[in-house]
C-alpha positions as CSV (number, residue, x, y, z in Angstrom):
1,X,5.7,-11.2,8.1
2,X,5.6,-9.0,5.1
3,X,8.5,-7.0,3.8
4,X,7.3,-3.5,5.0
5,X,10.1,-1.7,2.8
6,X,9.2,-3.8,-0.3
7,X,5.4,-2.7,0.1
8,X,6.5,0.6,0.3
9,X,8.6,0.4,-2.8
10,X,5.3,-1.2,-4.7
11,X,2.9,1.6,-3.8
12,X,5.7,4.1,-5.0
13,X,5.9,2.5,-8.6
14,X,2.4,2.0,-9.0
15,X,1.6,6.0,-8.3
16,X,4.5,6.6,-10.6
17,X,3.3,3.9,-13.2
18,X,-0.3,4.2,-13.2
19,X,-1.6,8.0,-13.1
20,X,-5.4,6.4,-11.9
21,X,-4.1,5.0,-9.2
22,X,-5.9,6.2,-6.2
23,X,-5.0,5.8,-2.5
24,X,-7.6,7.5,-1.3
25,X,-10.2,5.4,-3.2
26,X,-8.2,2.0,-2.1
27,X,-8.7,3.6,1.6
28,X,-12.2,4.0,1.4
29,X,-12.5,0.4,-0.3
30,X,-10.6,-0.7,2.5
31,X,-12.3,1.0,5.0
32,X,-9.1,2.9,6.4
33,X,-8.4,6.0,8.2
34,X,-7.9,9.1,5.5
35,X,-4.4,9.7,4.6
36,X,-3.2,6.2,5.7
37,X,-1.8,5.3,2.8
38,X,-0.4,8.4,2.2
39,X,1.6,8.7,5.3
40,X,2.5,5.2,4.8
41,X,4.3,6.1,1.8
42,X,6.2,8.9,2.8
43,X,7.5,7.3,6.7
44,X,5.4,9.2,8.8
45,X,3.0,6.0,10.0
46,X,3.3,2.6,9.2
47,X,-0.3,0.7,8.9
48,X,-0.3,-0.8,12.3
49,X,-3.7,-2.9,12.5
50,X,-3.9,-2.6,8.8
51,X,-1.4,-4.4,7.6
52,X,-3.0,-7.8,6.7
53,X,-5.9,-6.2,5.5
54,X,-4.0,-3.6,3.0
55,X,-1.0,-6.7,2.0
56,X,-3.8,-8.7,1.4
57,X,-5.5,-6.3,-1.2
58,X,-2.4,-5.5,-3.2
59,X,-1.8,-9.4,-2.8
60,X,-4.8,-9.7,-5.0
61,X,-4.1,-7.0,-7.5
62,X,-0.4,-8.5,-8.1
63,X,1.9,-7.7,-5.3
64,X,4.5,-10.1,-4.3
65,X,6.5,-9.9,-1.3
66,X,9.1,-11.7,-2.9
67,X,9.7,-9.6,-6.2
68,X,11.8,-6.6,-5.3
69,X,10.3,-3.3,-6.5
């Protein structure tokens, strides 16, 4: 089971870190309802079905559950 809160904390630093970094462009590579992401971040949804799918991806592009963000 991923850590939900730490996820959340990643997304924030990489929008903060890396101006180019687009949610919106990792939703439609994902294939994931518009805003998703967005909500996600600020505690208004949480990715439901999409979790594996979306923990998976940032698992490739250097997330780690157990690093603390």
């Amino acid at each position: 089971m991923p850590n939900i809160k730490n996820f959340r904390a990643f997304l924030m630093k990489q929008q903060k870190d890396e101006p180019t970094f687009s949610l919106s462009g990792i939703e439609e590579k994902l294939e994931l309802p518009s805003l998703l992401l967005q909500h996600f971040l600020k505690g208004r949804k949480d990715l439901g079905p999409h979790t594996e799918k979306v923990i998976e991806f940032f698992s490739s592009i250097g997330y780690d559950d157990n690093t603390p963000y």
